[in-house]
C-alpha positions as CSV (number, residue, x, y, z in Angstrom):
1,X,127.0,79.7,206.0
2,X,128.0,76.6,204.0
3,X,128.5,74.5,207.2
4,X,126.4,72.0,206.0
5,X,126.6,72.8,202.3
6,X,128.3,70.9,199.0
7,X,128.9,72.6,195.5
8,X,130.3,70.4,192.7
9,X,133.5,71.7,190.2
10,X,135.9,70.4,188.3
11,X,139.6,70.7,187.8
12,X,142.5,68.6,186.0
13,X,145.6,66.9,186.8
14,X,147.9,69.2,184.8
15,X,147.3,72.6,183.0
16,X,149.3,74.2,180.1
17,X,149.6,77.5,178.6
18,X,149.2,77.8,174.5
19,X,148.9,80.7,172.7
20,X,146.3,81.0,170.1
21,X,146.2,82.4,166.3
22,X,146.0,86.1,167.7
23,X,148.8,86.3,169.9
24,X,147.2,85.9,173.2
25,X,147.9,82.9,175.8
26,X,145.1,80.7,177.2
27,X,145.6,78.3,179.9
28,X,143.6,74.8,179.6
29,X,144.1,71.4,180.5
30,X,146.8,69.7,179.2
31,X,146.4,67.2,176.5
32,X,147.1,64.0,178.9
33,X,145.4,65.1,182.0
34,X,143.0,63.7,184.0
35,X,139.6,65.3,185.5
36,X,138.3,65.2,188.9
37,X,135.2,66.4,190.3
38,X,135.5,68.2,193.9
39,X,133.9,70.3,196.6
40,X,135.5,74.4,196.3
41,X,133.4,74.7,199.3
42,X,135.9,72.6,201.6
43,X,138.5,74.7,201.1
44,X,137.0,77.6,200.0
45,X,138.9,80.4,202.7
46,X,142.4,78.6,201.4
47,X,141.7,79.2,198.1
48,X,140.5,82.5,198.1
49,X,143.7,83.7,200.2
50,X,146.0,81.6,196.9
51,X,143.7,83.9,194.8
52,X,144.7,87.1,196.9
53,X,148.5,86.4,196.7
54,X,148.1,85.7,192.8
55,X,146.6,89.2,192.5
56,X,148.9,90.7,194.6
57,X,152.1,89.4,192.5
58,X,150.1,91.1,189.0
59,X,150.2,94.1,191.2
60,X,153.5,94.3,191.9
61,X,156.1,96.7,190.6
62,X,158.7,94.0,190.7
63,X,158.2,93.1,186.7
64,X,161.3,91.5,186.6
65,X,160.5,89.1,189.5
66,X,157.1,88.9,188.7
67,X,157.2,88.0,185.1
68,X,154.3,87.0,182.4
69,X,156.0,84.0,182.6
70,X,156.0,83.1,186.6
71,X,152.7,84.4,186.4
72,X,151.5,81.9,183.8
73,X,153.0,79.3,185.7
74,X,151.6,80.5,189.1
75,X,147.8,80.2,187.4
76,X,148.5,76.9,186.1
77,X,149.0,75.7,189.6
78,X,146.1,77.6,190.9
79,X,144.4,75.5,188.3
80,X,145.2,72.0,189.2
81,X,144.4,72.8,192.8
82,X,141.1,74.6,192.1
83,X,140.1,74.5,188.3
84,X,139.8,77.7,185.8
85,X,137.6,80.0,186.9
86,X,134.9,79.7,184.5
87,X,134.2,83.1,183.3
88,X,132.3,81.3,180.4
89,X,129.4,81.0,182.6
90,X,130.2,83.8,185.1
91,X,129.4,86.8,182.6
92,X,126.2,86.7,181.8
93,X,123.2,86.9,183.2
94,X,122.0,83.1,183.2
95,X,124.3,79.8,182.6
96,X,121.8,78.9,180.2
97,X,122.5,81.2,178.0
98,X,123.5,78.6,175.1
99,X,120.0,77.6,174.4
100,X,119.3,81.1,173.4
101,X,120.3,83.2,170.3
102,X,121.9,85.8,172.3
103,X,123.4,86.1,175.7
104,X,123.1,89.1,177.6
105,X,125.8,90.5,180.4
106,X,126.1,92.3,183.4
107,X,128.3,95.1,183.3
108,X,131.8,93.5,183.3
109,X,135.4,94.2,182.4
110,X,135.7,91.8,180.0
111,X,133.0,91.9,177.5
112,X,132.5,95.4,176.6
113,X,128.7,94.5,174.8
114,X,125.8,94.5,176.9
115,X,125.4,91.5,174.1
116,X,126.5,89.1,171.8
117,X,125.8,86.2,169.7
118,X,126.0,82.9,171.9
119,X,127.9,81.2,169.2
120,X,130.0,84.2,168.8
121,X,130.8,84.4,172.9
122,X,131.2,80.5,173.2
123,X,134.2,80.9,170.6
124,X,136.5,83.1,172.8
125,X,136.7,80.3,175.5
126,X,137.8,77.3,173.1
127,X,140.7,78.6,170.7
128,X,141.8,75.8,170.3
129,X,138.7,73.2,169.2
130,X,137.7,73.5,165.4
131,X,135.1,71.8,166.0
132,X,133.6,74.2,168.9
133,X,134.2,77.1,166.7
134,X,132.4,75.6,163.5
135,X,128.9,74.0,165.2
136,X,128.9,75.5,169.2
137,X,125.9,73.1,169.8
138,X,124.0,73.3,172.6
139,X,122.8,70.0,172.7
140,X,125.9,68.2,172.4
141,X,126.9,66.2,175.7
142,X,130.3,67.6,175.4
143,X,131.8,66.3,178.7
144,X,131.5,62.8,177.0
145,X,134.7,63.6,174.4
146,X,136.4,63.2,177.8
147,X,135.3,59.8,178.0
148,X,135.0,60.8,181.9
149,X,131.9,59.4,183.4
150,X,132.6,61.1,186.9
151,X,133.0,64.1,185.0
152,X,129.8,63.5,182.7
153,X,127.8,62.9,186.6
154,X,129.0,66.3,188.2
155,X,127.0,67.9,184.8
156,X,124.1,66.3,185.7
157,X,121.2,69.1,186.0
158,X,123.5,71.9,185.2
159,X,123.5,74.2,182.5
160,X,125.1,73.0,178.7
161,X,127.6,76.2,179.3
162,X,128.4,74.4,182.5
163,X,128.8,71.2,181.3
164,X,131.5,72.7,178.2
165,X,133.2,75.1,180.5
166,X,133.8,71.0,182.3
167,X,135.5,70.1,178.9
168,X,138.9,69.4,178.4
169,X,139.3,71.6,175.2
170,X,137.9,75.0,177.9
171,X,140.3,77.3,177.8
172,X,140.7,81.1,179.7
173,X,142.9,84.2,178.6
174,X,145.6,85.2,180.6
175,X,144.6,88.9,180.5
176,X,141.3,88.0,181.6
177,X,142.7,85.7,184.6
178,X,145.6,88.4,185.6
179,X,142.6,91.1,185.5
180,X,140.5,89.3,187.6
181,X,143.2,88.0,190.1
182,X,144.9,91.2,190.1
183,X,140.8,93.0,191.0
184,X,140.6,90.5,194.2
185,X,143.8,91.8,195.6
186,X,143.2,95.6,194.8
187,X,139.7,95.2,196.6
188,X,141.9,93.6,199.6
189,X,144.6,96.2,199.7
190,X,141.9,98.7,199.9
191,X,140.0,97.5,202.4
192,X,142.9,97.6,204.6
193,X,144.1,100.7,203.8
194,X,140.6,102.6,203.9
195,X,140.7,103.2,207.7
196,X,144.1,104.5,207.8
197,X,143.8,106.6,204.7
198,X,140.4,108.5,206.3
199,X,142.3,110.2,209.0
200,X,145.7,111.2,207.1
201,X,144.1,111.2,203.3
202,X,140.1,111.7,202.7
203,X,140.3,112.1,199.1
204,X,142.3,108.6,198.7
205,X,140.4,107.8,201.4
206,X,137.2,107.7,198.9
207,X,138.6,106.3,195.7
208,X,139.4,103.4,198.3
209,X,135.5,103.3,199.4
210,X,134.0,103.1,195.7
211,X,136.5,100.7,194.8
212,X,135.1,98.9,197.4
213,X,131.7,99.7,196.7
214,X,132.1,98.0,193.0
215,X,132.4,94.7,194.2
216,X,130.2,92.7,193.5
217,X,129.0,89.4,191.8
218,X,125.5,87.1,191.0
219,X,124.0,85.4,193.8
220,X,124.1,82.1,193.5
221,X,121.1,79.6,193.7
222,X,121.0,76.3,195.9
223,X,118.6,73.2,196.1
224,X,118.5,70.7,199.0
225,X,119.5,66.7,198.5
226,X,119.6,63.9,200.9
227,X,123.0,62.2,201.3
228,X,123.4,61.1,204.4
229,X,121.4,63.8,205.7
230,X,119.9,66.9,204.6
231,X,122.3,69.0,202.9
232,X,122.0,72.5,201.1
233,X,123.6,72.2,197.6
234,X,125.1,75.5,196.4
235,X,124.5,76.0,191.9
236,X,127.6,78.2,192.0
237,X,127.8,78.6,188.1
238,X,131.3,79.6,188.2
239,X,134.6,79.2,190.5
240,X,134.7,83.0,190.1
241,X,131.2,82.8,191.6
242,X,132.4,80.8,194.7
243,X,135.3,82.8,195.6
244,X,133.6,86.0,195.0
245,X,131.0,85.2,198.0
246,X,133.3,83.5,200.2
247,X,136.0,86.5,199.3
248,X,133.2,88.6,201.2
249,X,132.4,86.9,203.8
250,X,136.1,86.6,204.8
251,X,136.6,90.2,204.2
252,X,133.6,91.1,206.5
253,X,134.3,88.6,209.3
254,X,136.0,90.4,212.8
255,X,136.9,87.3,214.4
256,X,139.2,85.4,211.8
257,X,140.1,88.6,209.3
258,X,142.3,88.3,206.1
259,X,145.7,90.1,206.7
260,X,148.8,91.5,205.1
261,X,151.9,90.3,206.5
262,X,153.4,93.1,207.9
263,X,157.2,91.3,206.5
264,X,156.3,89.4,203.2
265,X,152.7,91.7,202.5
266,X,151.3,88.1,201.7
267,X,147.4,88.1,202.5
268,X,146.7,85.1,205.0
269,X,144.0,84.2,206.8
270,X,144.5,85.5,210.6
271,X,143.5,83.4,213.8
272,X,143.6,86.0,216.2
273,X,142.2,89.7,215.2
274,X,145.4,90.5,216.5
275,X,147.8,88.7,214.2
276,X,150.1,90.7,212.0
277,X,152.2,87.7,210.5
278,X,151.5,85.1,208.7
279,X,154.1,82.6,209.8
280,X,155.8,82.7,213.0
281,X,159.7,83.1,210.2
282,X,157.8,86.4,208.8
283,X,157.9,87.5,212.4
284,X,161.6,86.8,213.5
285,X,162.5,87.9,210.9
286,X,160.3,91.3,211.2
287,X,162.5,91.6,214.2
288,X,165.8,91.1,213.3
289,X,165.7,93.6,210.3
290,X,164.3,96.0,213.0
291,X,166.3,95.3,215.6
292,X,169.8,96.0,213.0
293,X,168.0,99.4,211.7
294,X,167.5,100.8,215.2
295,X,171.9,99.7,215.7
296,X,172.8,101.5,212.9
């Protein structure tokens, strides 16, 4: 599907986490660091399994491994591989929503109104910009404070809300990111456990299916340009967007399926429909643990 296809995000050299007035941590770029414009789409099946493993370290009972903290730090690397998500522009119904009095949502989990203000919702992503708080102005070319032009040329055409979520002072929740990450990897474990579950556990069985069935995400839009030939352009208007599609088109494709590691339970991307590790290590050592339980 996006064989011959391009999308444009952006990501920084370094990410930090703050906490703001209220008590909650944000992540966003760090003072000092540098923006750079890539294609998700290259990468895209790598970064959606990173996202998976994120999600499945929130779920996991082992709190005192998995810690706010090493979480935090995990989604700060995420970041400078990939960029923040951009829930900003993920939520509601149109990117453009900043040239409008109001913008209007899908049904979420993380803004509870079916509306709100557009002044009012641009404030929860920049907790940290007076400025951004006091006059939220639309018409301000806000990737310019950056003093980035290759930054300034990837907002070409798109959306204002696109082109501030591409601004250094952009920040996301934690919550909101360990929510999120944590919803990829429940919709993972339970496609995997689904088909098992249906012959010992129906009931389970069919909490699994409508937790599948509630995925879901907005459709992006493309337009064609002419590099060096013919080439679709995907108008993702989030990173959430991207992964969300590519997230289901991995978890529907037979011949190269996403996996848990039957030693480490880390998702991976399988080459065979047959593979059961994801490292040839996970699989020694699969063997050796069950080769000393079978002496004793």
């Amino acid at each position: 599907m996006f064989g011959s296809a391009s999308s444009r995000w952006i990501k920084f050299s370094e990410y930090d986490a703050k906490p703001a007035d209220n008590g909650d941590w944000y992540i966003c770029p760090a003072p000092n660091a540098t923006p750079a414009v890539y294609d998700p789409i290259e990468n895209a099946e790598v970064m959606v399994v990173d996202a998976l493993n994120i999600g499945l370290k929130c779920m996991s009972s082992e709190k005192q491994y998995y810690d706010d903290n090493r979480l935090i730090a995990e989604m700060c690397v995420f970041a400078e591989k990939y960029g923040l998500l951009g829930f900003m522009t993920a939520l509601p119904t149109t990117p453009d929503f900043v040239d409008f009095e109001t913008a209007y949502f899908a049904k979420n989990r993380f803004v509870r109104e079916q509306s709100m203000l557009s002044a009012d919702y641009v404030k929860l992503f920049f907790p940290f910009d007076n400025d951004i708080n006091a006059d939220p102005n639309p018409h301000r070319h806000y990737t310019k404070d950056d003093g980035s032009l290759m930054v300034s040329l990837a907002a070409r055409n798109k959306p204002a809300a696109i082109e501030m979520v591409y601004q250094r002072g952009y920040a996301e929740s934690y919550k909101w990111l360990k929510t999120q990450f944590a919803d990829w990897a429940l919709i993972f474990c339970a496609s995997s456990m689904y088909y098992e579950l249906e012959k010992t556990d129906p009931e389970l069985a069919e909490l699994q299916r409508q937790a599948i069935a509630a995925f879901d995400g907005n459709v992006p839009s493309f337009h064609i340009e002419l590099f060096d030939k013919p080439t679709i352009v995907w108008d993702f208007k989030s990173l959430m967007t991207i992964i969300n599609v590519v997230f289901g088109l991995m978890l529907t494709d037979a011949a190269k399926p996403l996996r848990s590691c039957k030693f480490c339970n880390r998702a991976f991307l399988a080459t065979h429909p047959k593979s059961e590790f994801c490292e040839h290590k996970c699989k020694n050592k699969y063997n050796v643990y069950r080769n000393r339980a079978k002496s004793e």
